[in-house]
VMD Tcl script that builds the backbone (N, CA, C; Angstrom):
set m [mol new atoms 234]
animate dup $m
set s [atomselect $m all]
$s set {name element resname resid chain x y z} {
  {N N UNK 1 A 90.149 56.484 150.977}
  {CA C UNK 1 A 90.152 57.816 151.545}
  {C C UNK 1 A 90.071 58.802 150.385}
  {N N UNK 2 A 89.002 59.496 150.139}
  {CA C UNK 2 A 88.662 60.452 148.819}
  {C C UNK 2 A 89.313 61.716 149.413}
  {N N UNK 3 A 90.072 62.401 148.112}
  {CA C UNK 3 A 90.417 63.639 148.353}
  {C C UNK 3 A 89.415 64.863 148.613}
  {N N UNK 4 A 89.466 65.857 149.372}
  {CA C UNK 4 A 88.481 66.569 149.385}
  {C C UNK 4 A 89.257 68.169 148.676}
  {N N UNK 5 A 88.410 68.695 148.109}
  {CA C UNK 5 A 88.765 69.678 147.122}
  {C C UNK 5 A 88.132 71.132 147.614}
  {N N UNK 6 A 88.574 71.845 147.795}
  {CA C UNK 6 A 87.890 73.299 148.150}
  {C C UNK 6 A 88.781 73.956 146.973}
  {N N UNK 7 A 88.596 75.686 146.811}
  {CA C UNK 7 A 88.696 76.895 146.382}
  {C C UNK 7 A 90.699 76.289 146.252}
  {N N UNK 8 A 91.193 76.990 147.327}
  {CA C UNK 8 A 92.573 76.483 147.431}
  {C C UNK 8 A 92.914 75.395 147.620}
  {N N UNK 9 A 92.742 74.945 148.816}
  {CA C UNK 9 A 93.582 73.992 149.243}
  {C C UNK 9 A 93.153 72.640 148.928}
  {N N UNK 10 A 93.964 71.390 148.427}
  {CA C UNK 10 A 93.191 70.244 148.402}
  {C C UNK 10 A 93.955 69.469 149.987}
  {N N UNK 11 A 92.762 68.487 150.310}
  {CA C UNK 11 A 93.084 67.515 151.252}
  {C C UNK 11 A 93.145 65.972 150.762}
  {N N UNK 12 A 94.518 65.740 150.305}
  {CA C UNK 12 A 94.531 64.010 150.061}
  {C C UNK 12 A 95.646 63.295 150.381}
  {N N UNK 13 A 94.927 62.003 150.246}
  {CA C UNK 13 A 95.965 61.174 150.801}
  {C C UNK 13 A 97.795 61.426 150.463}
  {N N UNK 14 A 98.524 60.990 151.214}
  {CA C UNK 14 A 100.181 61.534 150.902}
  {C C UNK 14 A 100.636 60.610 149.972}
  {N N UNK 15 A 101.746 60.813 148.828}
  {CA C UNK 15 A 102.168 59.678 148.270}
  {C C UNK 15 A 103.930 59.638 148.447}
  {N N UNK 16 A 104.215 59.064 147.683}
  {CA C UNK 16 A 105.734 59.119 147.977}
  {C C UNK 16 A 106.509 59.922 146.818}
  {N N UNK 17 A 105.988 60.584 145.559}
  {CA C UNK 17 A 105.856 62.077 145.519}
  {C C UNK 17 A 105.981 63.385 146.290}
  {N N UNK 18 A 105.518 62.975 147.403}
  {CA C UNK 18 A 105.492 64.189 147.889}
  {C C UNK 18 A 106.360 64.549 149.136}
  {N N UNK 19 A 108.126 63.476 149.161}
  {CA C UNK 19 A 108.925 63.759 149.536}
  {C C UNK 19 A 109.938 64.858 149.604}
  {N N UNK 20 A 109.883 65.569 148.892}
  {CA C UNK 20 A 110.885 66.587 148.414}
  {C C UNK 20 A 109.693 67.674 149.303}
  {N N UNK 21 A 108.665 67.574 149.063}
  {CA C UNK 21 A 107.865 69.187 149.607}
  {C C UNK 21 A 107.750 68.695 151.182}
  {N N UNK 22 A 107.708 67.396 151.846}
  {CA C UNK 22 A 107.557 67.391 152.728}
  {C C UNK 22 A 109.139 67.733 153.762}
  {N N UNK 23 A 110.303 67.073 153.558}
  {CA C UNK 23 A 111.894 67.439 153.373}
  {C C UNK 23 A 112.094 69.045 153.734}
  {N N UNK 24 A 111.178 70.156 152.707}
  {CA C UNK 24 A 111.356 71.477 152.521}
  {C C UNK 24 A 110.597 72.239 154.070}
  {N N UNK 25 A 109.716 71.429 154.732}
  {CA C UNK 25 A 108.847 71.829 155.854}
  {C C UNK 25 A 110.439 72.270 156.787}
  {N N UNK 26 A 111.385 71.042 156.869}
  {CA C UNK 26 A 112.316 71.458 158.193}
  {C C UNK 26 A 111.793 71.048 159.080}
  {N N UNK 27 A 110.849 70.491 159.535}
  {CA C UNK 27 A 110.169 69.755 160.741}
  {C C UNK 27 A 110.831 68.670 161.558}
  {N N UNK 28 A 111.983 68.321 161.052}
  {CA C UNK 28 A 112.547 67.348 161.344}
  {C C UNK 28 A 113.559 67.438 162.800}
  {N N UNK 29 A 113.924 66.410 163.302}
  {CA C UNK 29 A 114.927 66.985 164.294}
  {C C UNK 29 A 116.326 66.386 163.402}
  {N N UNK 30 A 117.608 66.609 163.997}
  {CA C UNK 30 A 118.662 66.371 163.417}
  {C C UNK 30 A 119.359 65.457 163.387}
  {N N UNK 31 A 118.987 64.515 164.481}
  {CA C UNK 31 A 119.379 63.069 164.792}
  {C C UNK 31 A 119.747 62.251 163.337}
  {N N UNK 32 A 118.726 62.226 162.698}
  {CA C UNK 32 A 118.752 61.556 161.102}
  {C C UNK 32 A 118.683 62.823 159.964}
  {N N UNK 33 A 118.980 61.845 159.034}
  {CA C UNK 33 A 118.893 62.761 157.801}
  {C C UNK 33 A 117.418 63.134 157.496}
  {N N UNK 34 A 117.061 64.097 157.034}
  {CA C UNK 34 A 115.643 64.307 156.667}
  {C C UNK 34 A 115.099 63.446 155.853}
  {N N UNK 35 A 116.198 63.405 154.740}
  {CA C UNK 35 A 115.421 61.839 154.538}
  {C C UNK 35 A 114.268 60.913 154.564}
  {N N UNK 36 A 115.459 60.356 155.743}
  {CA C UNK 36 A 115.223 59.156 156.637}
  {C C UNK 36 A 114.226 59.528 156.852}
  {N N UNK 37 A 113.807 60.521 157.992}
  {CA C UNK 37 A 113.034 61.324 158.949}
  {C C UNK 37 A 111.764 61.371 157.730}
  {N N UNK 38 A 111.568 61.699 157.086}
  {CA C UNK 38 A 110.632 61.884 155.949}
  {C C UNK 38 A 109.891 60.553 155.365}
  {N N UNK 39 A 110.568 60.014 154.630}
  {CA C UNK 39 A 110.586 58.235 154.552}
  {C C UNK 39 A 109.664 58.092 155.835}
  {N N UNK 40 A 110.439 58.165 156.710}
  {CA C UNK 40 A 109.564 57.138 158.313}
  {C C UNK 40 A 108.223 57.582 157.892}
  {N N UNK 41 A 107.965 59.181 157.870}
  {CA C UNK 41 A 106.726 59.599 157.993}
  {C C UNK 41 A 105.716 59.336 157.078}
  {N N UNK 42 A 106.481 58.743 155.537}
  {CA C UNK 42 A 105.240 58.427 154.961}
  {C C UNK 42 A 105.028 57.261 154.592}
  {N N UNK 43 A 106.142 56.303 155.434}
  {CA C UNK 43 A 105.903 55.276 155.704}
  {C C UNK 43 A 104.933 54.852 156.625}
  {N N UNK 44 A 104.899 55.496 157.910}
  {CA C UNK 44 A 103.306 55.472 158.664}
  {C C UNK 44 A 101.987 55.899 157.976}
  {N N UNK 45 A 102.275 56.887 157.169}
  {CA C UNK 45 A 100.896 57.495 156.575}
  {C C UNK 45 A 100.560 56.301 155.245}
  {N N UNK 46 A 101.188 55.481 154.831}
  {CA C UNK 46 A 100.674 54.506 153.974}
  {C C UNK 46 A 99.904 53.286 154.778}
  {N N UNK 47 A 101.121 52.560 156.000}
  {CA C UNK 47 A 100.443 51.847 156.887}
  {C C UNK 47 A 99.191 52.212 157.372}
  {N N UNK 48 A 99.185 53.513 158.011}
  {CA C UNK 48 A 97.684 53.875 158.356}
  {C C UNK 48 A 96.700 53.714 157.320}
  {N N UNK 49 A 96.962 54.336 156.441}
  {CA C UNK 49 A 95.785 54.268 155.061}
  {C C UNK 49 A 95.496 52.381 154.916}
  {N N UNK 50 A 96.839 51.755 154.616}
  {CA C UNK 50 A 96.121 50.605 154.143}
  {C C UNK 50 A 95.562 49.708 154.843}
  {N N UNK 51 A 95.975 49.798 156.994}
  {CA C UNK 51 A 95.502 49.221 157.744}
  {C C UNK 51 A 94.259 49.879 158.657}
  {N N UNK 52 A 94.134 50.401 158.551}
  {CA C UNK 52 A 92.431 51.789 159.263}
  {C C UNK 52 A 91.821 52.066 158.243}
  {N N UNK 53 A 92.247 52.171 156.710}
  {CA C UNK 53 A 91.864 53.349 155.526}
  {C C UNK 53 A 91.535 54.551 156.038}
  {N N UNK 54 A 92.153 55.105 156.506}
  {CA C UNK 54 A 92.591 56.471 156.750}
  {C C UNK 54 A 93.928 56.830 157.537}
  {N N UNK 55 A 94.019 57.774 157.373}
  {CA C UNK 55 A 94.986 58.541 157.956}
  {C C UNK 55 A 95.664 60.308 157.635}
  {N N UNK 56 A 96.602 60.910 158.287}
  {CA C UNK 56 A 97.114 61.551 157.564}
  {C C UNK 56 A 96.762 62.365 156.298}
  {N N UNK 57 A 96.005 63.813 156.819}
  {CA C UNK 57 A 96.086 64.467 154.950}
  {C C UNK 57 A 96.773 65.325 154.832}
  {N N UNK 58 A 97.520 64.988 153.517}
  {CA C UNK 58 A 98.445 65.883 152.531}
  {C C UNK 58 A 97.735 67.708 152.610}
  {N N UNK 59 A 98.113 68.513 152.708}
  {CA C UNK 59 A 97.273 69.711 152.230}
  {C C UNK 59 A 98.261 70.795 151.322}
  {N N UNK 60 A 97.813 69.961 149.578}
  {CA C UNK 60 A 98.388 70.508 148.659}
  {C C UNK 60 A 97.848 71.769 148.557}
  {N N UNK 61 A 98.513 72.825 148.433}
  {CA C UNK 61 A 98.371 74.339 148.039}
  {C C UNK 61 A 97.877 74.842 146.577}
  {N N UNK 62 A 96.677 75.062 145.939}
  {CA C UNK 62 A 96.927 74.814 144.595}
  {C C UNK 62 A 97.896 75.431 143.671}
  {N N UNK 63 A 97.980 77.298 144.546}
  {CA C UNK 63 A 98.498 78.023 143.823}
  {C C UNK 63 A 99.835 77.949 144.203}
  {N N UNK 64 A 100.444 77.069 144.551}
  {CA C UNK 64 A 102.073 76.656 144.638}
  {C C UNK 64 A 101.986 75.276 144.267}
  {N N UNK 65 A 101.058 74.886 143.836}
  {CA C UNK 65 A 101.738 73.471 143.781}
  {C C UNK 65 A 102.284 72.595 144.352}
  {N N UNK 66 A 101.981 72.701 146.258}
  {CA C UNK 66 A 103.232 72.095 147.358}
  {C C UNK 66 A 102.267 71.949 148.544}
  {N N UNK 67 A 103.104 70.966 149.060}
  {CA C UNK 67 A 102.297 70.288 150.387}
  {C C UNK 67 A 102.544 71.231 150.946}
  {N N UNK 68 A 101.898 71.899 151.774}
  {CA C UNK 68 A 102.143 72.714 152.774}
  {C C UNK 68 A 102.257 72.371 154.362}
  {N N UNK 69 A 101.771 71.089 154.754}
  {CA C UNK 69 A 101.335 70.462 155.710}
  {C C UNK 69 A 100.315 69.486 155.940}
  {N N UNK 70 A 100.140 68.874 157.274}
  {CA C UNK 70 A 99.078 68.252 157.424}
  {C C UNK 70 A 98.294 68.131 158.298}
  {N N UNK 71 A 97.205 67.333 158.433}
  {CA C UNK 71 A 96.368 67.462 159.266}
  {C C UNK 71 A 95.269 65.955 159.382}
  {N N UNK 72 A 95.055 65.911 160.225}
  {CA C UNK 72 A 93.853 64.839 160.367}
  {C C UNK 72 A 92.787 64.451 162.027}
  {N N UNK 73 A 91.973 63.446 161.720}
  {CA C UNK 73 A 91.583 63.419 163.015}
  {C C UNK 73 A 92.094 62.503 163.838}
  {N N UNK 74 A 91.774 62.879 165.055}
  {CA C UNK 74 A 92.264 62.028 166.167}
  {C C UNK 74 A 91.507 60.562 166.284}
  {N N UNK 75 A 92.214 59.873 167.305}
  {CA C UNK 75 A 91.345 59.227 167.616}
  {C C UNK 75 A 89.947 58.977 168.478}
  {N N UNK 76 A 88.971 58.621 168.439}
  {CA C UNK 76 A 88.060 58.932 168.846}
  {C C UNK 76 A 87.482 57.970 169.323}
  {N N UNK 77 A 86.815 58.194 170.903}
  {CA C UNK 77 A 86.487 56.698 171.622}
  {C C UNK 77 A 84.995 57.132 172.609}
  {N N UNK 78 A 83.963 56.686 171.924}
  {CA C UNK 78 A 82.676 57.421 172.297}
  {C C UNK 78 A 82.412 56.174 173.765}
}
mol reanalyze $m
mol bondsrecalc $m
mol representation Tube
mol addrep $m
């Protein structure tokens, strides 16, 4: 899965780096620790990548330096 690069924003794959910026979103519900809750999530986004090769993109901010969120496509059934 190649990163794609524009002006600002880059789109690439998530790593496990990028726990602490994902943690900072608050997206989480409260049941678990964010953590946890965090972990799970990029624990699916690796499974996906290494079992589909794709999944899940990171969308690093350049001029902060921080995931800001993500995004990807659905599934699709012609």
């Amino acid at each position: 899965m190649p990163a794609l690069e524009t002006e600002r924003p880059i789109l690439r794959k998530f790593g496990q780096d990028d726990l602490i910026d994902i943690i900072a979103w608050g997206a989480f519900a409260v049941e678990q620790s964010p953590e946890i809750q965090t972990q799970e999530f990029l624990d699916y986004c690796f499974r996906e990548y290494r079992e589909r090769g794709i999944g899940p993109w990171a969308i690093k901010w350049k001029e902060v330096k921080a995931i800001a969120g993500n995004c990807g496509f659905p599934h699709l059934y012609l």
